[in-house]
C-alpha positions in Angstrom: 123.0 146.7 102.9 120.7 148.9 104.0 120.3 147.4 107.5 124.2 147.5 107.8 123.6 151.7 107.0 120.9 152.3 109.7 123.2 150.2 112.5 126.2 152.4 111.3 124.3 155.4 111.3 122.5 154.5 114.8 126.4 154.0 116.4 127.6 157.2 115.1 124.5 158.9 117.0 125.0 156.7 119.9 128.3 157.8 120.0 127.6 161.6 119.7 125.0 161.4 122.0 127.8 159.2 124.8 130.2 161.7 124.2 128.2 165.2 124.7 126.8 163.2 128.1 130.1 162.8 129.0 131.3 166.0 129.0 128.5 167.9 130.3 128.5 165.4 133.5 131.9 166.0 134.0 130.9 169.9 133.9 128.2 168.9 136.2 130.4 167.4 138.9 132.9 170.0 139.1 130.1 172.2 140.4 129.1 169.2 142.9 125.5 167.6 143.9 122.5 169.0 144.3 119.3 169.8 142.5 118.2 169.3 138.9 115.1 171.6 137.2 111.8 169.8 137.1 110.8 168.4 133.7 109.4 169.7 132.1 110.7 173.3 132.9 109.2 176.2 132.2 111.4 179.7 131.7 111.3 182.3 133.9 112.7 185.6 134.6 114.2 184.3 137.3 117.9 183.2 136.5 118.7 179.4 137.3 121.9 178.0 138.9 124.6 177.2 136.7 125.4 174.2 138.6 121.6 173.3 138.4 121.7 174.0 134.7 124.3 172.1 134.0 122.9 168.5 135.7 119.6 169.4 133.9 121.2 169.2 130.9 123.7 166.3 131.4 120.8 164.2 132.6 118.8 165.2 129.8 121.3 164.1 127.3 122.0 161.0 129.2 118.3 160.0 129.3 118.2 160.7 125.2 121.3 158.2 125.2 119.5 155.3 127.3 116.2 156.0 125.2 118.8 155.4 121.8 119.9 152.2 123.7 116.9 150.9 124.5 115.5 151.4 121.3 118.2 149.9 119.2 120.1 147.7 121.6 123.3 149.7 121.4 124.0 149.3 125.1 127.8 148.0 125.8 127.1 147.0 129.8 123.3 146.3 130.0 120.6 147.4 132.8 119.9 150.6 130.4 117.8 152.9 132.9 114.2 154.2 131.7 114.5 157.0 130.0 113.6 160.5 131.4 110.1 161.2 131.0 108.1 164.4 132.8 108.0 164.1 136.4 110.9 162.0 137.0 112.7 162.2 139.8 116.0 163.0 140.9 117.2 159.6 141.4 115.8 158.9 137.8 118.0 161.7 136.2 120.9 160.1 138.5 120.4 156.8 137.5 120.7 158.2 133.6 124.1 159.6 134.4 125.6 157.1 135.8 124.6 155.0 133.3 126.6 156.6 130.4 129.3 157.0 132.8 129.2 153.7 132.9 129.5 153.6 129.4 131.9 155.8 128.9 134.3 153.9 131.5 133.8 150.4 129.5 134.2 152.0 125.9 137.3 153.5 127.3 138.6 150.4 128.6 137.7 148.3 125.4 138.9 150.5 123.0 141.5 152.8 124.1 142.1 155.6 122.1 138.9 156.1 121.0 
């Protein structure tokens, strides 16, 4: 019973976690390619890019979602990337987001309406 709780539980974060990456890549594209912040990033005065900003963060959220997936198996298509750690490069946080992308696409395609 109690491993039935901890899958269900570890879904409904795996889903939360697929969902906000969604949406903040989608954010992220409509302000096109380019750079990300290094990791880790350390606040300045300076102000930052939204566009930059925002694939910082979609990556970051997409790398939390293929750390989930590797730890509990939770991936629907496979080849989960590594997940983000400091120093990683760009094609590391780009490889993350297309990833749940990826994810996104198949869980639409299974379960529509969802």
């Amino acid at each position: 019973m109690v491993d039935a709780q901890v899958a269900s539980l570890a879904m409904e974060c795996r889903d939360d976690l697929l969902e906000a990456a969604v949406v903040l890549d989608a954010l992220a594209l409509c302000h096109g390619h380019g750079s990300y912040l290094p990791r880790p990033y350390q606040e300045t005065s300076t102000p930052v890019p939204t566009a930059v900003e925002l694939r910082t963060d979609a990556s970051d959220v997409a790398g939390e979602l293929a750390r989930h997936d590797r730890q509990y198996g939770t991936s629907t298509t496979g080849g989960v990337p590594a997940s983000l750690e400091d120093g990683c490069t760009h094609s590391d946080r780009d490889a993350v987001r297309a990833y749940a992308r990826r994810e996104w696409i198949t869980r639409q395609e299974r379960w529509p309406g969802i």
